[in-house]
ChimeraX commands (.cxc) that place a marker at each C-alpha (Angstrom):
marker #1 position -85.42,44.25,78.58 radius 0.5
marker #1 position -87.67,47.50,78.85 radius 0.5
marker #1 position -86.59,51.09,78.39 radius 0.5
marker #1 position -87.90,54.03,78.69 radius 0.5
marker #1 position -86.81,57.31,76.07 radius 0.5
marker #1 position -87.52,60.78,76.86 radius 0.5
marker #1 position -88.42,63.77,73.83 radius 0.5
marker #1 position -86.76,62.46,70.46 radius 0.5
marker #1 position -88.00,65.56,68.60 radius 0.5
marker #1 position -86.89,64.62,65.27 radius 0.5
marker #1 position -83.59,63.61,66.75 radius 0.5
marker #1 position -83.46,60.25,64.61 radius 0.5
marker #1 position -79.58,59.91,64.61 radius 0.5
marker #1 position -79.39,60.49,68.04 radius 0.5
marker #1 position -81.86,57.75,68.42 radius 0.5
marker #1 position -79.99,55.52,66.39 radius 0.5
marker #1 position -77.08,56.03,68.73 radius 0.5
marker #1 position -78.77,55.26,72.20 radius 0.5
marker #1 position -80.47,52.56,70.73 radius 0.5
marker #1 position -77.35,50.89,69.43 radius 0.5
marker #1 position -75.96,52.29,72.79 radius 0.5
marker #1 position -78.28,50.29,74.66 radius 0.5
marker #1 position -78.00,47.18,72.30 radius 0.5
marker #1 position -81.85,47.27,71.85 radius 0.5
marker #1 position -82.91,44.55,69.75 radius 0.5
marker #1 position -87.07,43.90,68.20 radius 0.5
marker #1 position -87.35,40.59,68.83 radius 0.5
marker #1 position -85.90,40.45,72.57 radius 0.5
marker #1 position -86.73,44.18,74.37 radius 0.5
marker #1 position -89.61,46.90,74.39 radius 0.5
marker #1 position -88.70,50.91,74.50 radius 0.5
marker #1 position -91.51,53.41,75.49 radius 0.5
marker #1 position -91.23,56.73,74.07 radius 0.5
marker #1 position -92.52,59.44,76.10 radius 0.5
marker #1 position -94.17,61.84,73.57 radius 0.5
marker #1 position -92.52,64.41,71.49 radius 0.5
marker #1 position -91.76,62.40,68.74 radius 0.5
marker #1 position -91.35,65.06,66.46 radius 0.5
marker #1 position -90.53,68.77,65.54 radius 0.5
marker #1 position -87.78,70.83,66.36 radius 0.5
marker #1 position -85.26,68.14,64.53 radius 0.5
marker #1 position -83.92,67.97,61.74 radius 0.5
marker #1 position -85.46,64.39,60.67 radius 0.5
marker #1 position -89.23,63.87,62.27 radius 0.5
marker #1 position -90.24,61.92,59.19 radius 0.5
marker #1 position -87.30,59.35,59.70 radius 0.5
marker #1 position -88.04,59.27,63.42 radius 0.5
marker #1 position -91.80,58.18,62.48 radius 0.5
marker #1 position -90.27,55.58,59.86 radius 0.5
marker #1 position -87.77,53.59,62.54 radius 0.5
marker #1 position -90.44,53.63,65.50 radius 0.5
marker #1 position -93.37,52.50,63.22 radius 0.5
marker #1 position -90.68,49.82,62.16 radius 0.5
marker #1 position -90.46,48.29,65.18 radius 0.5
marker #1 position -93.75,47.15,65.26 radius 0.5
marker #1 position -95.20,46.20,68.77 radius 0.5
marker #1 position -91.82,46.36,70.64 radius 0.5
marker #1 position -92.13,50.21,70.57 radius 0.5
marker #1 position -94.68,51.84,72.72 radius 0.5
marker #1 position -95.32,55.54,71.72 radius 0.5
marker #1 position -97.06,58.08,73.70 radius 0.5
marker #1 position -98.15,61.56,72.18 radius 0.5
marker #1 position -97.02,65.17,73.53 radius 0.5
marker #1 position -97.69,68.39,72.50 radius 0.5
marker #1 position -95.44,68.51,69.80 radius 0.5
marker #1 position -97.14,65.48,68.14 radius 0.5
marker #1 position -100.46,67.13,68.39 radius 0.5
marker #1 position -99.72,69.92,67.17 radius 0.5
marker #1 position -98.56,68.10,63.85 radius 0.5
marker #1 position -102.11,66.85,63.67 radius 0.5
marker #1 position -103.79,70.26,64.20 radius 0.5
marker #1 position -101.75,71.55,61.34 radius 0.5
marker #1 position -102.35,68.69,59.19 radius 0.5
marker #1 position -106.09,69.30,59.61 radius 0.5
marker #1 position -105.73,73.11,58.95 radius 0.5
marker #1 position -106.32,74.67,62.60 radius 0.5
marker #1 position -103.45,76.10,63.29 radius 0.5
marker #1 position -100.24,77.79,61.29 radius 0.5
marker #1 position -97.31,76.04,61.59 radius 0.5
marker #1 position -94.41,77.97,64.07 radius 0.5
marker #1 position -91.49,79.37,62.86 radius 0.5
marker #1 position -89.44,76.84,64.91 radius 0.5
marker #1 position -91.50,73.69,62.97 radius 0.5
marker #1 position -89.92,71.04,61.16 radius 0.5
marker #1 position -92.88,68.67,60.56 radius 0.5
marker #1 position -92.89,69.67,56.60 radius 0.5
marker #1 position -91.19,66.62,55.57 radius 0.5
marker #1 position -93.97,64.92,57.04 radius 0.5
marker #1 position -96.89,67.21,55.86 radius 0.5
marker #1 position -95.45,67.00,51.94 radius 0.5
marker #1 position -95.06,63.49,52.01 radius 0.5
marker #1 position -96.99,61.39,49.37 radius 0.5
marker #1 position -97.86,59.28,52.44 radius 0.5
marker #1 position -98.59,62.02,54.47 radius 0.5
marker #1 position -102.30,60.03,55.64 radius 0.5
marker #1 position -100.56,57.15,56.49 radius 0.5
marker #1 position -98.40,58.63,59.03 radius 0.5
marker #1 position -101.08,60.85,60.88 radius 0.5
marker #1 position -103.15,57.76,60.65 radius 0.5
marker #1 position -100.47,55.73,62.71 radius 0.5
marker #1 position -99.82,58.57,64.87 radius 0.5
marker #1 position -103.36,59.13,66.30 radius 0.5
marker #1 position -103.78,55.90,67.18 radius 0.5
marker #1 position -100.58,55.60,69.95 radius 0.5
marker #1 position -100.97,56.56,73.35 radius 0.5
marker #1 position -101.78,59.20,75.96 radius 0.5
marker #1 position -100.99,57.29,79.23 radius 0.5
marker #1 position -99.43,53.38,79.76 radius 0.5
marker #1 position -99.30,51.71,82.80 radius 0.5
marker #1 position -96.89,49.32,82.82 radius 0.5
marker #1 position -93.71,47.37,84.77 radius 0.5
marker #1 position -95.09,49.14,87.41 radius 0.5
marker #1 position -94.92,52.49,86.00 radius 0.5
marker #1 position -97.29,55.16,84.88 radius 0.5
marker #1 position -96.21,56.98,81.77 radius 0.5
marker #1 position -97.11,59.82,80.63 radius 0.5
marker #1 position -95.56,62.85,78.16 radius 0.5
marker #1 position -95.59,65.70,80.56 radius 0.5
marker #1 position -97.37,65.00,84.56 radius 0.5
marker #1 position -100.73,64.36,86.08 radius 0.5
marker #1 position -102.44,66.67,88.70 radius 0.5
marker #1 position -103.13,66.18,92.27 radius 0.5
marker #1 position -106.74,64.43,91.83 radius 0.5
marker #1 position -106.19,61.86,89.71 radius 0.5
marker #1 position -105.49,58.69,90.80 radius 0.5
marker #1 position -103.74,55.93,88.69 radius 0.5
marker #1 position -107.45,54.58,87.44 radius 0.5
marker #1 position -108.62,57.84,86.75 radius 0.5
marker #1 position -105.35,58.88,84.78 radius 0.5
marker #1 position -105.69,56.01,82.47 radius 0.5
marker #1 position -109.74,56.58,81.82 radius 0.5
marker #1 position -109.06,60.16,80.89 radius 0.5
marker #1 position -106.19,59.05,79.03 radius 0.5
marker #1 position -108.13,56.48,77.10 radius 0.5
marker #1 position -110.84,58.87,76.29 radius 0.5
marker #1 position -108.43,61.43,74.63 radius 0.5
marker #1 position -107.26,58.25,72.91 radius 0.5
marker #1 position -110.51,57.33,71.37 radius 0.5
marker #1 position -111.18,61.12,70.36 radius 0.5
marker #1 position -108.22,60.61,68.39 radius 0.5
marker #1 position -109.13,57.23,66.56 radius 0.5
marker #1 position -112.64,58.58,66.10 radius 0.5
marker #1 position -114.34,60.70,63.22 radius 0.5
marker #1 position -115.15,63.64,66.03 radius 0.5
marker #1 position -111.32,65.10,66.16 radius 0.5
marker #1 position -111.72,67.25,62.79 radius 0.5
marker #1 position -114.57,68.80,64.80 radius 0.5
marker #1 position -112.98,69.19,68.32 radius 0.5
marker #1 position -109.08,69.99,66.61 radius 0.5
marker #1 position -110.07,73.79,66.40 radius 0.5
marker #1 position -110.93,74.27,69.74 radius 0.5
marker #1 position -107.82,71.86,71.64 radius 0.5
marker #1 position -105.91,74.88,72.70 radius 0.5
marker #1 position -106.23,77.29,75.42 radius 0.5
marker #1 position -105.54,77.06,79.14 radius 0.5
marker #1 position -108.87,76.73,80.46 radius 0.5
marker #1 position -110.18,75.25,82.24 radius 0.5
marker #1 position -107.46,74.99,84.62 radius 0.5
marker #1 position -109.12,72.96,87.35 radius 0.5
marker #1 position -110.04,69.65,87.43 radius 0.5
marker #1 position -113.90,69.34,87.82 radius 0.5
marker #1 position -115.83,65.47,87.23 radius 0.5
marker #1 position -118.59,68.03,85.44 radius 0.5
marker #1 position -116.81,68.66,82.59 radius 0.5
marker #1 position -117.75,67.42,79.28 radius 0.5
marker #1 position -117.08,67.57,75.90 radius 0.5
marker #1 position -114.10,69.70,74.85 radius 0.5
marker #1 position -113.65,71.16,77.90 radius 0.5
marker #1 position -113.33,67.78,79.17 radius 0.5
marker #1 position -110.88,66.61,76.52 radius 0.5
marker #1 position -108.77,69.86,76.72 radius 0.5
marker #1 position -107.97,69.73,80.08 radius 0.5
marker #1 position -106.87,66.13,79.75 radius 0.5
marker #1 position -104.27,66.85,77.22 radius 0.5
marker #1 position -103.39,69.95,78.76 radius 0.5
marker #1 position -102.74,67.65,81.80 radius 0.5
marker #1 position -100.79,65.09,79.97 radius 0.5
marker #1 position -98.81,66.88,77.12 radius 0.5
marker #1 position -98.23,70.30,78.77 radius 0.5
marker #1 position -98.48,70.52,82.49 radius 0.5
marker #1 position -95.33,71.87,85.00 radius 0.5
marker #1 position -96.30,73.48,88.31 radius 0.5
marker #1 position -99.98,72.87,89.61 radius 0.5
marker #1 position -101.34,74.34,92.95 radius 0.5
marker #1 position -102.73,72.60,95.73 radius 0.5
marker #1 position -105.66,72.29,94.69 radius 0.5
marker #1 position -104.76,71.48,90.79 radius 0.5
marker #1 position -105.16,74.88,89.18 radius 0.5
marker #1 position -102.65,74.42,86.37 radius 0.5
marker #1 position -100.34,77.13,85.67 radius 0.5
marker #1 position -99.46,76.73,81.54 radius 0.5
marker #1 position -97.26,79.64,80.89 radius 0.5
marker #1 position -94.12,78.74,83.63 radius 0.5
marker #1 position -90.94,77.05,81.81 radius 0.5
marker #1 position -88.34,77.37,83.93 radius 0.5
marker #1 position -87.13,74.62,86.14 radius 0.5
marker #1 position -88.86,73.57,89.84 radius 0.5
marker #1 position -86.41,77.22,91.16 radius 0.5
marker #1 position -89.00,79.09,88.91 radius 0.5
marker #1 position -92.04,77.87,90.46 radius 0.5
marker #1 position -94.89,80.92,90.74 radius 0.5
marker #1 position -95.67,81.88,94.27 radius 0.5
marker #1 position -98.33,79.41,95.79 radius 0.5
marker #1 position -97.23,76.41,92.77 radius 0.5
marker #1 position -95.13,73.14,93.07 radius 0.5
marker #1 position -93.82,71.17,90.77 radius 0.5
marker #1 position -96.34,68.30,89.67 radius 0.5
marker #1 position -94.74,65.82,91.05 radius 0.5
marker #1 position -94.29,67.47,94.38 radius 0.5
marker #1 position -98.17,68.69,95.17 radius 0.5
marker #1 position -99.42,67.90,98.16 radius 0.5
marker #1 position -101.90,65.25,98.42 radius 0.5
marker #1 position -101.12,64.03,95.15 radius 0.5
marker #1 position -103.37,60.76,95.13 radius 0.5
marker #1 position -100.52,59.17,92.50 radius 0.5
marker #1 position -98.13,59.81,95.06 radius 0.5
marker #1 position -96.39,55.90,95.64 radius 0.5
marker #1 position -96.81,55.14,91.58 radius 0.5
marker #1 position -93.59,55.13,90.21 radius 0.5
marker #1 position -94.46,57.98,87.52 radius 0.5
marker #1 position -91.97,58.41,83.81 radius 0.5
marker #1 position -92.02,61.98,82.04 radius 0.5
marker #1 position -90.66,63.72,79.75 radius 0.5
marker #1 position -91.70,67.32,78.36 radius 0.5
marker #1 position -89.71,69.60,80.67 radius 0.5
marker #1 position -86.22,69.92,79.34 radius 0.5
marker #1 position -85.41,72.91,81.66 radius 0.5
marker #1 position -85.55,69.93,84.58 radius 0.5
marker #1 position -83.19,67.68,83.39 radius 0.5
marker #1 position -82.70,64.11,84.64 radius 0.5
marker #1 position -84.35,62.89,87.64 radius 0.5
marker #1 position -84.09,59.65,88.57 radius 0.5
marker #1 position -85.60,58.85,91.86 radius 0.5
marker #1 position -87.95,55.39,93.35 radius 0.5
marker #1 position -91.00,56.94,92.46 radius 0.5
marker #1 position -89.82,59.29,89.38 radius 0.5
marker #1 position -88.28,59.42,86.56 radius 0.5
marker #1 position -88.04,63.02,84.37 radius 0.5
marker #1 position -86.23,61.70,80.48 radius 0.5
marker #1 position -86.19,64.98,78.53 radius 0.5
marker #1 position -82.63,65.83,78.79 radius 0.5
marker #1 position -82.92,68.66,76.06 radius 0.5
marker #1 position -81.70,66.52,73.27 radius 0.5
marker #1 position -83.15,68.76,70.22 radius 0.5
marker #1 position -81.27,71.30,72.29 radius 0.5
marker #1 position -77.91,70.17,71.42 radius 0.5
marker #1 position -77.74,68.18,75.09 radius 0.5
marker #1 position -78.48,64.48,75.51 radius 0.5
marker #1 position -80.69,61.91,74.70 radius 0.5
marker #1 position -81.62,59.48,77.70 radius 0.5
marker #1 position -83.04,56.38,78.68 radius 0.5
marker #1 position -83.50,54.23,81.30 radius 0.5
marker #1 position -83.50,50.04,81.74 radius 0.5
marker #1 position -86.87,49.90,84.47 radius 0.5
marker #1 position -86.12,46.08,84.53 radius 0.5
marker #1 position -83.21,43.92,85.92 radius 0.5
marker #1 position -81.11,43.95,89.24 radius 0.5
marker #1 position -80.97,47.67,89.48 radius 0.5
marker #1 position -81.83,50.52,87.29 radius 0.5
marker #1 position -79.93,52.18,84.70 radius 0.5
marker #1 position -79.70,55.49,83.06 radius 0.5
marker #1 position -78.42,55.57,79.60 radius 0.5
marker #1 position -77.25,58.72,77.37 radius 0.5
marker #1 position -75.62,59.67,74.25 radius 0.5
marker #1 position -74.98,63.33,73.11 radius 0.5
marker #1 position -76.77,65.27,70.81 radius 0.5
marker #1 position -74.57,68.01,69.39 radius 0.5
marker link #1:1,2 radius 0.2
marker link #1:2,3 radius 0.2
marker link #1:3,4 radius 0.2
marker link #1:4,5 radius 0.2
marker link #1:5,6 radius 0.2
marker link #1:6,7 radius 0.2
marker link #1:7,8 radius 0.2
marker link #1:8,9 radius 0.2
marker link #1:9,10 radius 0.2
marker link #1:10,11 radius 0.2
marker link #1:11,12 radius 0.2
marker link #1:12,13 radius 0.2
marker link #1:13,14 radius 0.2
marker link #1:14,15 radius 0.2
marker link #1:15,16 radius 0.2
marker link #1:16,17 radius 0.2
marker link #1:17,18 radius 0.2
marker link #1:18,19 radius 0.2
marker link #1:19,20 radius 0.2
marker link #1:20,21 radius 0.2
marker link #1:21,22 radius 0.2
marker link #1:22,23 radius 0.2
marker link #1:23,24 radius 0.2
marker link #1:24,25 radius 0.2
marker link #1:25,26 radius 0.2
marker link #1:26,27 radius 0.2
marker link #1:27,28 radius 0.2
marker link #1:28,29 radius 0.2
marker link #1:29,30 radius 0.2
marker link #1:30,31 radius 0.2
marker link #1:31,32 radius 0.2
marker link #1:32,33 radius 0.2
marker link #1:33,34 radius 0.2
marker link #1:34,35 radius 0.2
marker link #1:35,36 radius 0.2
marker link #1:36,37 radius 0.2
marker link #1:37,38 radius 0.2
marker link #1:38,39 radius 0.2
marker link #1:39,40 radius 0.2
marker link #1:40,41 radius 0.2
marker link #1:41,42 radius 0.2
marker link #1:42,43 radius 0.2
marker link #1:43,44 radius 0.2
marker link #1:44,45 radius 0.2
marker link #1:45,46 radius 0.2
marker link #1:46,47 radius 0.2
marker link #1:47,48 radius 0.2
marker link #1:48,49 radius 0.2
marker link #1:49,50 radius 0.2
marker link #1:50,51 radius 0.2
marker link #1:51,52 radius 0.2
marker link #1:52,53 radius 0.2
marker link #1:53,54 radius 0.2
marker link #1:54,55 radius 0.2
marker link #1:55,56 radius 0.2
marker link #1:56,57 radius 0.2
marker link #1:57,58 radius 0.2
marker link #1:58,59 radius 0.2
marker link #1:59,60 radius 0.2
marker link #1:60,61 radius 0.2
marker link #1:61,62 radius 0.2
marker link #1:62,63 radius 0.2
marker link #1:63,64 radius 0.2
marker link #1:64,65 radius 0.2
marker link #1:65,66 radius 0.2
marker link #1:66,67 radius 0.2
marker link #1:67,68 radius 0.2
marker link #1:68,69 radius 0.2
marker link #1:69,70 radius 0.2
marker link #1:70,71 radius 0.2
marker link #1:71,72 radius 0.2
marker link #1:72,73 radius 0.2
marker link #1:73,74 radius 0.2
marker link #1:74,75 radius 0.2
marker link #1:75,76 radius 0.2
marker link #1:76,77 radius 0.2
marker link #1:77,78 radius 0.2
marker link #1:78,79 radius 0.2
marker link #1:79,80 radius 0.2
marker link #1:80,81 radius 0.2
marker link #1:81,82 radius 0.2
marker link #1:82,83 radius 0.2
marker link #1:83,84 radius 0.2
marker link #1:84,85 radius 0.2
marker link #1:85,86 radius 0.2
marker link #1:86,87 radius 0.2
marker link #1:87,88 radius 0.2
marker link #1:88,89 radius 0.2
marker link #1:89,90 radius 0.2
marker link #1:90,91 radius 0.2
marker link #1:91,92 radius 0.2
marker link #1:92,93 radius 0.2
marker link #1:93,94 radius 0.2
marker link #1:94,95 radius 0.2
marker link #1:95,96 radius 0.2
marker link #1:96,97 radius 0.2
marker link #1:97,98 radius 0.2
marker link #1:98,99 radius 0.2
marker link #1:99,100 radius 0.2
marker link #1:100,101 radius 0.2
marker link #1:101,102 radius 0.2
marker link #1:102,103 radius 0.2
marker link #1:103,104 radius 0.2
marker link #1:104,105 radius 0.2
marker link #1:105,106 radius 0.2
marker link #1:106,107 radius 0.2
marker link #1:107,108 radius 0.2
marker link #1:108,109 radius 0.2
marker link #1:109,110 radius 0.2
marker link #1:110,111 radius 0.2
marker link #1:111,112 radius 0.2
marker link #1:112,113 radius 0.2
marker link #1:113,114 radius 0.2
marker link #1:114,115 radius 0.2
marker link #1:115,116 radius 0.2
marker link #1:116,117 radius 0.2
marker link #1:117,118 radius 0.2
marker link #1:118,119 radius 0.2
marker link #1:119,120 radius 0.2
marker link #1:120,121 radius 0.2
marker link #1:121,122 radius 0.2
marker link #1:122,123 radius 0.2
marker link #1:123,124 radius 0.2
marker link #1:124,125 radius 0.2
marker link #1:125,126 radius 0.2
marker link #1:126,127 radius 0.2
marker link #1:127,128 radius 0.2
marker link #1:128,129 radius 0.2
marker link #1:129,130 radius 0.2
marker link #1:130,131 radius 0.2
marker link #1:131,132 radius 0.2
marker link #1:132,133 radius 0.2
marker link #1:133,134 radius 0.2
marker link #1:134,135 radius 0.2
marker link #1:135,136 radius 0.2
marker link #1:136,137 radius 0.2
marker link #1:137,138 radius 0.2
marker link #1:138,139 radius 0.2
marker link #1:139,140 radius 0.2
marker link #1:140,141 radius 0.2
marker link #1:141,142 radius 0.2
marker link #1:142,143 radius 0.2
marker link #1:143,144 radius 0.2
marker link #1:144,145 radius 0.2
marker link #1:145,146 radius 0.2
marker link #1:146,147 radius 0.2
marker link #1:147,148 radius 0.2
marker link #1:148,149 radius 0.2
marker link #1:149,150 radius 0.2
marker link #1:150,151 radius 0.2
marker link #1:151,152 radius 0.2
marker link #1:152,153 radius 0.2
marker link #1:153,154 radius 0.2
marker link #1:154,155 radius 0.2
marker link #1:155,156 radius 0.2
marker link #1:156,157 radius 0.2
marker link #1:157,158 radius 0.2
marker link #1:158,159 radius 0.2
marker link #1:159,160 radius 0.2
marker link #1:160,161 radius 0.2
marker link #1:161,162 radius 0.2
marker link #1:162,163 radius 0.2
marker link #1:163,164 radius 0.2
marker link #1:164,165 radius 0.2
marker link #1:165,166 radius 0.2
marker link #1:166,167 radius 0.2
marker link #1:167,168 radius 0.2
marker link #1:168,169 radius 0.2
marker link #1:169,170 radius 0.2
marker link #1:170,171 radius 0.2
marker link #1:171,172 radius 0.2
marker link #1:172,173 radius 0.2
marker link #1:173,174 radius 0.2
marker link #1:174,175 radius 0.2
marker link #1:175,176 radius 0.2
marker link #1:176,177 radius 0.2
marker link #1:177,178 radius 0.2
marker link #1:178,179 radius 0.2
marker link #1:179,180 radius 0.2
marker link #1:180,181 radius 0.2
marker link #1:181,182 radius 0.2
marker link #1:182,183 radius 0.2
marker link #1:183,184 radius 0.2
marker link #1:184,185 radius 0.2
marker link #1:185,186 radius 0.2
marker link #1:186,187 radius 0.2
marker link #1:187,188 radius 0.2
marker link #1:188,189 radius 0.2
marker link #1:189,190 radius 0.2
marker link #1:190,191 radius 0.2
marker link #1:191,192 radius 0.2
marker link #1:192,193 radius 0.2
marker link #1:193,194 radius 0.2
marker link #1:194,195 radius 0.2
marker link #1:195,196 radius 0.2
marker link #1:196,197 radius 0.2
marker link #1:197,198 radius 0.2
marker link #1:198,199 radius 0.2
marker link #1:199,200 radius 0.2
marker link #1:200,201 radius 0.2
marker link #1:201,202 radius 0.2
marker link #1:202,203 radius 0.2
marker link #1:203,204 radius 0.2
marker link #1:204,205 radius 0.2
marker link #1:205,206 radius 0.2
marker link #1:206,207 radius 0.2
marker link #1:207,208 radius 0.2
marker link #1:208,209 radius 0.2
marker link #1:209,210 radius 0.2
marker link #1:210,211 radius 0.2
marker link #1:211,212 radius 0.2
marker link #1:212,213 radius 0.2
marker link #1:213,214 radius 0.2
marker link #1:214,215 radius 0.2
marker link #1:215,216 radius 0.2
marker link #1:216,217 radius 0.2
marker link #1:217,218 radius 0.2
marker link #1:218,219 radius 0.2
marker link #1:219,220 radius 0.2
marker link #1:220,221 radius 0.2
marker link #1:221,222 radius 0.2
marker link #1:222,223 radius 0.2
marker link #1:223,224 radius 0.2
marker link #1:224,225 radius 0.2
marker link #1:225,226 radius 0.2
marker link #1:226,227 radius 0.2
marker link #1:227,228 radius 0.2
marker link #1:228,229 radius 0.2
marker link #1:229,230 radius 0.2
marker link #1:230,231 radius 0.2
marker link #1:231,232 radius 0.2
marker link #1:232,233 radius 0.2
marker link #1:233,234 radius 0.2
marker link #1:234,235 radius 0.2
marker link #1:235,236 radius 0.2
marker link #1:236,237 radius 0.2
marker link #1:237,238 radius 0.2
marker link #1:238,239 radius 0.2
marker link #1:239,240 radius 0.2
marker link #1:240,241 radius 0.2
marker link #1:241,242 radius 0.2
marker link #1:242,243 radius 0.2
marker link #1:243,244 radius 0.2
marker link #1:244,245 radius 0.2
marker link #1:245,246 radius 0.2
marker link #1:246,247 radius 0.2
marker link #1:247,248 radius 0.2
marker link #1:248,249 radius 0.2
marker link #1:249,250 radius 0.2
marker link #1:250,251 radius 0.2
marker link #1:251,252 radius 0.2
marker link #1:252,253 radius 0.2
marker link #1:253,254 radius 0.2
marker link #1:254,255 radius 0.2
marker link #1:255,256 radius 0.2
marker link #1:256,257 radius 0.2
marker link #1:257,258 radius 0.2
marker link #1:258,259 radius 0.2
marker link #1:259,260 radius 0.2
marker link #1:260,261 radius 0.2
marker link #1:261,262 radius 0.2
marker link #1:262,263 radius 0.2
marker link #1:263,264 radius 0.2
marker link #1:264,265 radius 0.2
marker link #1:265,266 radius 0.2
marker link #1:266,267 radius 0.2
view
């Protein structure tokens, strides 16, 4: 059986509890995690420890929160006041664990559904989603990313353009895929907006909702935007249910008769 998990965030107890919840066993099913693996919890080095431990029958994908562990690690930026990804930093194995993290994923396509940690915008198609993806993946494997770390953040560009290159290129691919929410029509990210789709800025939708969105009939998984909440519709599935939040932590069976959402509480 395959499930999907939205943000753990250090929530390893909680994780514990869906997946004995969910009776999810190593040898017989596969869980995808949808990015956020760690910070804002109380235990992001355990998290690391039980997902590593289940070997190929966990699928990983980074967000935000993940990467921002690896631009501390490398010195580029402070920690926040909020972090929790000390444990992880002091450890005597410290290299081991960014080592393992930079090498999971940005994008999977599979069951028939595109994951990803926070959306895609309107131009990409499925291909193009998982080329982009896959570069950002081999930055990460690759000896460049101690040069390109200090310049990963901003918010531009915020348009889609084939001409970009180099860390232009790269940043607005993981902006894409670890932070987007609302996107105009024609793909201008908006970065700042947190609240949920009610909060959209005047001329923005919702990702998922663009118009023309040329992913639109892939069946797309999220997580990343815990002021949504659950979705669970044909084509989408939104997983970050605010569990480092005190709320829940959910998944969701993509296999079998008919789906099925799965939760345990948080507090």
């Amino acid at each position: 059986m395959n499930y999907l998990i939205g943000d753990v965030q250090g929530c390893c107890a909680a994780l514990d509890r869906l997946l004995a919840k969910i009776g999810y066993s190593p040898s017989r099913d596969h869980i995808y995690v949808l990015g956020d693996l760690v910070n804002r919890g109380t235990q992001s080095l355990e998290t690391l420890r039980r997902l590593r431990g289940f070997g190929a029958s966990a699928t990983c994908l980074l967000g935000n929160h993940d990467l921002n562990l690896l631009a501390v690690a490398h010195g580029v930026r402070r920690p926040h006041a909020g972090d929790t990804i000390a444990e992880i930093l002091d450890a005597p194995d410290r290299d081991d664990w960014l080592h393992w993290l930079r090498r999971q994923r940005m994008a999977v396509f599979e069951h028939g559904w595109l994951m990803v940690h926070a959306g895609v915008v309107p131009q990409w198609d499925l291909a193009q989603t998982l080329q982009l993806a896959g570069e950002v993946e081999a930055l990460l494997r690759s000896d460049v990313l101690a040069q390109f770390l200090p310049s990963m953040y901003g918010d531009r560009p915020a348009r889609w353009s084939e001409a970009l290159a180099g860390a232009e290129r790269w940043r607005f691919v993981i902006n894409v895929l670890t932070r987007t929410r609302f996107v105009a029509a024609d793909g201008t990210l908006d970065l700042v907006t947190k609240d949920g789709t009610d909060g959209a800025p005047a001329g923005y939708f919702p990702w998922f909702d663009a118009p023309q969105r040329r992913t639109r009939g892939t069946p797309i998984a999220c997580g990343h935007w815990a002021t949504l909440g659950l979705i669970d519709r044909p084509d989408l599935l939104a997983l970050d249910t605010g569990c480092v939040w005190g709320r829940r932590l959910s998944a969701a069976r993509i296999d079998g008769p008919r789906r099925e959402i799965i939760q345990v509480d948080c507090g």
